[in-house]
C-alpha positions in Angstrom: 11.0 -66.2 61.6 13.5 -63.9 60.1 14.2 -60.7 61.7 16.0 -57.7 60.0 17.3 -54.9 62.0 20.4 -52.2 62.0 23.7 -53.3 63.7 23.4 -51.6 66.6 20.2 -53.0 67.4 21.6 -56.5 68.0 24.2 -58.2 70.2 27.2 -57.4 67.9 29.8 -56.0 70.3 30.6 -52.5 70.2 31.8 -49.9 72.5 30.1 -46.8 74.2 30.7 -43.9 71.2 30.7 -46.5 68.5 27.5 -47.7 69.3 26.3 -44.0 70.0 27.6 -42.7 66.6 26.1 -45.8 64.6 22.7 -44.7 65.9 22.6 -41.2 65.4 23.6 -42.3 61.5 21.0 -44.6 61.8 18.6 -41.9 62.2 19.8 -39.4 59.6 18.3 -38.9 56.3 21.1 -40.2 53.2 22.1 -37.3 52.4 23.2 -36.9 55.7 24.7 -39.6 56.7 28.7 -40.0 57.7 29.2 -43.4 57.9 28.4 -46.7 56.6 25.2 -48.9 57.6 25.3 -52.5 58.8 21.8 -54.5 59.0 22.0 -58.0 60.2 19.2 -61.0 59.6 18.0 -62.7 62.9 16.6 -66.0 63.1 15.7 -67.0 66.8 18.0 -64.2 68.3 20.4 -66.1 66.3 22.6 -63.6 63.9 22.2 -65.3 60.2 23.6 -62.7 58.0 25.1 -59.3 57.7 24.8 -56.8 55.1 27.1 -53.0 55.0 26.1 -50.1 52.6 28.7 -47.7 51.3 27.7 -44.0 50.1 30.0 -44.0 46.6 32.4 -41.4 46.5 30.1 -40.2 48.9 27.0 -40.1 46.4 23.3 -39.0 48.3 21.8 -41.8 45.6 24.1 -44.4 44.9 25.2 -47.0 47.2 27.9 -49.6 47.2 27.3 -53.1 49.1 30.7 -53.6 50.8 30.3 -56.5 52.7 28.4 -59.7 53.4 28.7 -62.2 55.5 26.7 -65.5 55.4 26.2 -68.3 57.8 26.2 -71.9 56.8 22.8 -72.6 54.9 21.4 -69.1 54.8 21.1 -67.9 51.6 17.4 -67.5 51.2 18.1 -65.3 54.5 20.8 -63.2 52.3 18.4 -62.7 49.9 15.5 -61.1 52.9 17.9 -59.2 53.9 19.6 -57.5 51.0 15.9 -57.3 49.6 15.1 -55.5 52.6 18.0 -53.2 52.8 17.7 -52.2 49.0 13.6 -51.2 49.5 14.4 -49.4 52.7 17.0 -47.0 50.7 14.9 -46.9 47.7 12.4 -45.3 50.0 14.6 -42.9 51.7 15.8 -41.6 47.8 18.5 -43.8 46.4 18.2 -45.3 43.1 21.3 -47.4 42.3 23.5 -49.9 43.9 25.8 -51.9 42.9 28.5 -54.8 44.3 32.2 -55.9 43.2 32.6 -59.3 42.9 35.7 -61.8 41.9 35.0 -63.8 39.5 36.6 -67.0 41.7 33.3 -66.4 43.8 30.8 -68.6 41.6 28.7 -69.3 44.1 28.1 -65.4 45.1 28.1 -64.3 41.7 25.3 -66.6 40.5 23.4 -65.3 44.0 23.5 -61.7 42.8 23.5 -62.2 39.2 20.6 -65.0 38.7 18.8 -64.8 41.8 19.4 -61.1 42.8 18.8 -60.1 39.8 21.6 -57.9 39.5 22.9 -56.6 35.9 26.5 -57.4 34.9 28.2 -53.5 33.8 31.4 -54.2 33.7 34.8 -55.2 35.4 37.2 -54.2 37.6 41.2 -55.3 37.5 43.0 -54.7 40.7 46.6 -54.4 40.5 49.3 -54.3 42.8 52.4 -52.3 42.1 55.5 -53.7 43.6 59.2 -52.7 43.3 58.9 -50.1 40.7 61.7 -47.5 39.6 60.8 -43.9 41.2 62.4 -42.0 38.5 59.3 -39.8 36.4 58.9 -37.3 34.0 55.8 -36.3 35.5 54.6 -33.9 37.9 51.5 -34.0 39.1 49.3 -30.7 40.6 47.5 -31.1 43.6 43.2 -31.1 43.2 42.0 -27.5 44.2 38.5 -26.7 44.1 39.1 -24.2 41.4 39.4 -27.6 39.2 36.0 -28.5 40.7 33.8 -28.3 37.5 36.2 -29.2 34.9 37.2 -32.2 36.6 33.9 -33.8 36.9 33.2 -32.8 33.1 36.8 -35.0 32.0 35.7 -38.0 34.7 32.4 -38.0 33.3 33.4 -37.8 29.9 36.0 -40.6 29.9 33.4 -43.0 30.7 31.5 -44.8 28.1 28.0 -43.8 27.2 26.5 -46.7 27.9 27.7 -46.9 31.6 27.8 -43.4 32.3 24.1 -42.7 34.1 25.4 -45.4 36.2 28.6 -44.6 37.0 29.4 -40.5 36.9 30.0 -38.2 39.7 29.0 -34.8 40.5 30.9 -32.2 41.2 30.4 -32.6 45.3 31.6 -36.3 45.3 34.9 -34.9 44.3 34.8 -33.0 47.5 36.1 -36.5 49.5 38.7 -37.1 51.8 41.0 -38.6 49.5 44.3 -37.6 48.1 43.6 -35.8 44.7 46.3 -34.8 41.4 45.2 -33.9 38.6 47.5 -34.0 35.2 47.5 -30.5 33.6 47.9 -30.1 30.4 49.6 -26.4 30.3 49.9 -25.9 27.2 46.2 -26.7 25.9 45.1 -25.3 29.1 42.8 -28.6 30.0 42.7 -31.6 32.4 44.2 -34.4 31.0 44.2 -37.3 33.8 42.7 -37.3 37.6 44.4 -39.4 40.1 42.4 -39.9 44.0 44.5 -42.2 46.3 42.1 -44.0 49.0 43.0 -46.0 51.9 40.9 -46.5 55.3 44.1 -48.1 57.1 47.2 -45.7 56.2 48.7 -48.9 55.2 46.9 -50.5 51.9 46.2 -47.2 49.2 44.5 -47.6 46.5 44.5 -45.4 43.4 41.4 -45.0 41.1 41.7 -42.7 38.3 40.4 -41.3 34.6 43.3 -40.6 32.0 42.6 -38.8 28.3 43.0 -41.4 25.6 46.0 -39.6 24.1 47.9 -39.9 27.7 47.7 -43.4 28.2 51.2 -43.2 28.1 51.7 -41.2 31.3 49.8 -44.2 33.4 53.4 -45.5 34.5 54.7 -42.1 35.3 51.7 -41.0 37.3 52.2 -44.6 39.6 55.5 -43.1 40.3 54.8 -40.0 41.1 52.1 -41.4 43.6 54.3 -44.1 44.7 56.8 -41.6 45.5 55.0 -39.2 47.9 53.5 -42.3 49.7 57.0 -43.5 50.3 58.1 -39.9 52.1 55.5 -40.8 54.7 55.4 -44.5 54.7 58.4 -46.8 55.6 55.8 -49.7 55.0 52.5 -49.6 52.3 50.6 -52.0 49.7 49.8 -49.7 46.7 47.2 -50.7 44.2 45.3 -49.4 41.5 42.2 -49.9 39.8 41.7 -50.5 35.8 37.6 -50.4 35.6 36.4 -51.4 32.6 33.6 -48.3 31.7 36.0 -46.3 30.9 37.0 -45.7 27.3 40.3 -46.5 27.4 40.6 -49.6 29.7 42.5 -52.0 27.1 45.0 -49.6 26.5 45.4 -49.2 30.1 45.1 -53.1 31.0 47.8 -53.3 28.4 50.5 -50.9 29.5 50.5 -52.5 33.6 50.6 -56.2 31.7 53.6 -55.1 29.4 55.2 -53.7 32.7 55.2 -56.7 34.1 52.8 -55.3 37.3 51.4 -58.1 39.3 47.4 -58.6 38.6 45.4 -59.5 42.2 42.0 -60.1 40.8 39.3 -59.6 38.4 35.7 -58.9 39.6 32.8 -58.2 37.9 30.3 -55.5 38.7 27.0 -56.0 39.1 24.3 -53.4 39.5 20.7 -52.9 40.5 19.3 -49.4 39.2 15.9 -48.1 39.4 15.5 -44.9 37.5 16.1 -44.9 33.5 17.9 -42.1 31.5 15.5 -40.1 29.6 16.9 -40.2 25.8 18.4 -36.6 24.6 16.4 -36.8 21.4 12.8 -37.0 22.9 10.1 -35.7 20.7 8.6 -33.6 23.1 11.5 -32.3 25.0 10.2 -30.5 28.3 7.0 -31.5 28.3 4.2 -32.2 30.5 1.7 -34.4 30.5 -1.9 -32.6 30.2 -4.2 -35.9 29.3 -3.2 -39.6 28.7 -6.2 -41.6 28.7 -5.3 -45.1 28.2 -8.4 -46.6 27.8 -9.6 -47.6 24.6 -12.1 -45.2 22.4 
C-alpha cells in the first residue's frame, strides 16, 4: 500500500532547525509559505518516490515541480504521488503548475505529457555564456519599486497572447530576492528590457529576462553588463540565461546568442497543467450574474 506524506514526516535525514522550519511551512496556508515542499511516496516504510513544489517567482497560485526522483519500477507510484500533490494544492487555492523538461528525457516526457496529462506550452533554451568580451555600450539601472507597475505591464506584454494567462506575473512577484535592471529608454520615457539574475548557490546565476522587440539588439550588451558586475564579486561563476519561447520575440533572440557563437546546454519543453480558463474580453454579457439557468428541457 502506497503511502504519501510531507518530507519531514519520513526518515529522510535532516537536522534540528531544518526539520523545525519544514514543518512550520508545512503548516502555513500558500500564500504564506517561505519555502519549497517535498512529499515523498512510501511503500512498506520503504521511500519510492519524491516530489518538490516551487512557488514561481514567488506566485500564491502557480507552482513549479522542481524535482523528482524515482526508484527503479515505480512509475505508477510517481503518478499517486504527483496526483496527490497537485489535488492537495488545488484545494488549498492554486490553479496552475507546470514542469521543465529536456527533451533528451523521452521517457519522463512521455510520463507527463501522455500519462500526466500535461499540456505542451512551449520551450525553454538554456545557454551558457562563456569567455565573452566585457566591453558595452549599455548601462543598465537598478529595479526600484517606483518601476513596480510599469514593469509588470512590459513583462506581461512581451508575452504572447496565447501563453500569457499562463505565464504573467503580478506586480508582487517582482518583489523577489533577485538581482533586478531594468533598460530605460530615456528618451521615450518607457521600459524597454527587464533583466533578474537568480542563483541559490552564489556560484551558477542565471539570467531570465523580457526585451522590446525593437531592442533585441541590446541582448549582447545587457550579458555584458551582467557579466561584468558578477565578475567584481566573483573570482569563480557559471552564467546562463534563459531564451523561453512565449515570448514574442524568442527567434530573434535564439538568433543573436547562435550568431555569437554562445554555447547552447539544453532545450526542454514545458509542460503545464492549469485548472481555471480565461474568461474571453468580448463576452456578451460582460459583468453579469447568473439569475436563472434551468437546464432541463421545457
Amino acid at each position: 500500500m502506497i503511502e504519501i506524506k510531507n518530507i519531514v514526516f519520513t526518515n529522510y535525514e535532516m537536522n534540528f532547525i531544518k526539520c523545525l522550519l519544514c514543518f512550520i511551512n508545512y503548516l502555513l496556508p500558500l500564500r504564506l509559505k517561505y519555502a519549497n515542499e517535498s512529499f515523498v511516496a512510501l511503500e512498506d516504510n520503504i521511500n519510492q518516490a519524491l516530489i518538490t513544489l516551487d512557488k514561481d517567482s514567488k506566485s500564491y497560485s502557480r507552482f513549479k515541480i522542481t524535482k523528482l526522483i524515482l526508484e527503479e519500477n515505480s512509475q505508477s507510484t510517481a503518478h499517486q504521488l504527483i496526483n496527490y500533490v497537485i489535488a492537495r494544492y488545488r484545494a488549498m487555492g492554486a490553479s496552475s503548475f507546470y514542469v521543465v523538461i529536456d527533451e533528451k528525457n523521452a521517457d519522463l516526457l512521455n510520463m507527463f505529457k501522455n500519462e500526466l496529462h500535461f499540456r505542451h506550452c512551449g520551450c525553454e533554451y538554456l545557454y551558457k555564456i562563456n569567455s565573452i568580451n566585457t566591453s558595452y555600450d549599455l548601462f543598465l539601472k537598478p529595479f526600484k519599486k517606483d518601476y513596480l507597475k510599469e514593469t509588470t505591464i512590459f513583462y506581461n506584454d512581451n508575452i504572447n497572447s496565447f501563453n500569457r494567462f499562463l505565464f504573467k506575473r503580478e506586480e508582487y512577484q517582482f518583489l523577489n530576492n533577485c538581482k533586478k535592471y531594468i533598460f530605460y529608454n530615456e528618451e521615450q520615457n518607457k521600459i524597454v528590457g527587464y533583466f533578474e539574475v537568480a542563483t541559490k548557490n552564489n556560484y551558477d546565476y542565471y539570467i531570465n529576462f523580457s526585451i522590446d522587440f525593437a531592442y533585441n539588439i541590446y541582448l549582447l550588451d545587457a550579458i555584458k553588463f551582467i557579466y561584468s558586475k558578477l565578475s567584481h564579486k566573483n573570482k569563480n561563476f557559471n552564467l546562463y540565461i534563459k531564451i523561453k519561447d512565449y515570448f514574442m520575440n524568442s527567434k530573434e533572440l535564439l538568433a543573436i546568442l547562435n550568431e555569437n557563437n554562445m554555447e547552447l546546454v539544453s532545450k526542454s519543453q514545458i509542460l503545464a497543467k492549469d485548472y481555471l480558463k480565461q474568461v474571453k474580453q468580448d463576452n456578451l454579457f460582460k459583468n453579469a450574474k447568473i439569475i436563472f439557468n434551468d437546464p432541463t428541457i421545457a
